[in-house]
C-alpha positions as CSV (number, residue, x, y, z in Angstrom):
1,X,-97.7,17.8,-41.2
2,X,-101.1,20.0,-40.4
3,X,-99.0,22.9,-41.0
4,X,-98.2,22.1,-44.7
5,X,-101.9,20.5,-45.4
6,X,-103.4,24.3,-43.9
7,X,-100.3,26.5,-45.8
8,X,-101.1,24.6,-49.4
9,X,-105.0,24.6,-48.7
10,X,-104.2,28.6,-48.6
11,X,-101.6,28.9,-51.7
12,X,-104.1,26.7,-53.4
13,X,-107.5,28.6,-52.8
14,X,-105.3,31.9,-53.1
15,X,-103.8,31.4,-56.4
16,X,-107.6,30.0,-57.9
17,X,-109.3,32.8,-56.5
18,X,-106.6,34.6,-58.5
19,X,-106.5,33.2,-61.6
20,X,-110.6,33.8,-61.7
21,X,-110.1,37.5,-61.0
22,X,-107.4,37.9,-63.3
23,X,-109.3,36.4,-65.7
24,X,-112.0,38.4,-65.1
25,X,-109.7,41.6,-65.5
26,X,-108.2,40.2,-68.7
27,X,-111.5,40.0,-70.0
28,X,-112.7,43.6,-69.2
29,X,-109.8,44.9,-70.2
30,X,-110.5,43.7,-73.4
31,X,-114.2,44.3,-73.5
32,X,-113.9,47.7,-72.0
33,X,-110.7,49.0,-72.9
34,X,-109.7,50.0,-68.9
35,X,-106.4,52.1,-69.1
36,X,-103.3,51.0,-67.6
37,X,-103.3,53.0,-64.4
38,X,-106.8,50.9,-63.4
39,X,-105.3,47.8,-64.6
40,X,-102.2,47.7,-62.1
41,X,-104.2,48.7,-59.4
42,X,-106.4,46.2,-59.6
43,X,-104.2,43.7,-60.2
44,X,-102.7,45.0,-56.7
45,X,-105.9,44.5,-55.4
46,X,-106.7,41.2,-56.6
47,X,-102.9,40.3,-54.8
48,X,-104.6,41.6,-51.3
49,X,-107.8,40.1,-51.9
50,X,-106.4,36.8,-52.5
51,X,-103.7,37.1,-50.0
52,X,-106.0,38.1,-47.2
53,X,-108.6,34.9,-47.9
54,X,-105.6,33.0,-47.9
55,X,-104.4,34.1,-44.2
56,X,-107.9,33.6,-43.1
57,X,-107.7,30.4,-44.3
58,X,-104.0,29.9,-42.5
59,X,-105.1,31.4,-39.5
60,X,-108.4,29.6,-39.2
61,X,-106.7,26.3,-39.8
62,X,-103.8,26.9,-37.4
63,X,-106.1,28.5,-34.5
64,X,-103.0,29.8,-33.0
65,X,-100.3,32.6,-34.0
66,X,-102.9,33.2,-36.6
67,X,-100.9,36.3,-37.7
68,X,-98.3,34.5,-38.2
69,X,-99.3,32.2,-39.9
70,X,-101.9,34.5,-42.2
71,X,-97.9,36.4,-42.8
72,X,-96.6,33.0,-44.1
73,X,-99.6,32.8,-46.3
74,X,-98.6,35.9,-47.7
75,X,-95.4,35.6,-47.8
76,X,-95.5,32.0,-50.1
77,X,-98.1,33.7,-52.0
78,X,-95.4,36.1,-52.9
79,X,-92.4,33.4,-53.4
80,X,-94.7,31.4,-55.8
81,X,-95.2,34.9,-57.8
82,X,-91.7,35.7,-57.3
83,X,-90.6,32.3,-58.4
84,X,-92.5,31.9,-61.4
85,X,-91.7,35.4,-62.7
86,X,-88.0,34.2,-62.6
87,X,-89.4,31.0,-64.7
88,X,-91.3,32.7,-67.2
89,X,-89.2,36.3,-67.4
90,X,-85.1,34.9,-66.8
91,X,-85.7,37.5,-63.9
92,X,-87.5,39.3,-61.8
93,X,-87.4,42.7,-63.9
94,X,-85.8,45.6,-63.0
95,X,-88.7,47.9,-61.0
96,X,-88.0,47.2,-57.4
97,X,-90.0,49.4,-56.1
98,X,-93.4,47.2,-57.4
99,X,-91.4,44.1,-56.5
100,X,-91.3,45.8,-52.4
101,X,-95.0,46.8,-53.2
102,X,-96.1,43.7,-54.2
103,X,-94.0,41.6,-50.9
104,X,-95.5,44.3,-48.7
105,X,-99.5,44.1,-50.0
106,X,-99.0,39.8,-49.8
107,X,-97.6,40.5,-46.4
108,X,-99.8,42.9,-45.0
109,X,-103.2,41.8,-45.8
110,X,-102.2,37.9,-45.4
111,X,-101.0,39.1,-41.9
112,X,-104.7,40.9,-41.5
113,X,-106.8,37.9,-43.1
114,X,-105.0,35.8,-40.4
115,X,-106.0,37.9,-37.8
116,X,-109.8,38.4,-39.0
């Protein structure tokens, strides 16, 4: 049961530290006309940001296996992306190779913010 309470206390503060960067993006991108190339990336680096405070959070609240568990952070982080794509888009798209970027940045620095 702690599991699940610490796993949703990271998908939750990882997905609203999200939405506020996004939002933030959104908003520049409007006021400052960024081009697309600086968009995607830092939409790619809002997904490690939040994905890296969300495995600290895991493996703070878990205080064992913390990469592990920062991993799983990651890693639901992705499946909720992934899941809601499918929702909203009938699919996941057809460029693979951001779909593998995208798994491997959630991974990798949830994996890292659980072991910080």
């Amino acid at each position: 049961m702690r599991t699940l309470k610490v796993l949703t206390r990271s998908l939750f503060f990882s997905y609203l530290l999200s939405a506020l960067l996004l939002t933030g993006l959104a908003f520049g991108l409007f006021q400052f006309k960024l081009s697309p190339s600086r968009v995607s990336g830092a939409v790619y680096g809002i997904y490690a940001l939040s994905c890296f405070l969300g495995g600290l959070l895991a493996g703070k609240g878990m205080k064992t296996r913390r990469f592990f568990w920062g991993l799983a952070s990651g890693l639901l982080y992705f499946a909720v992306l992934a899941a809601m794509s499918i929702l909203l888009n009938s699919g996941l798209g057809n460029d693979t190779q951001k779909l593998i970027t995208v798994l491997g940045i959630c991974m990798v620095s949830g994996m890292v913010g659980g072991m910080a």
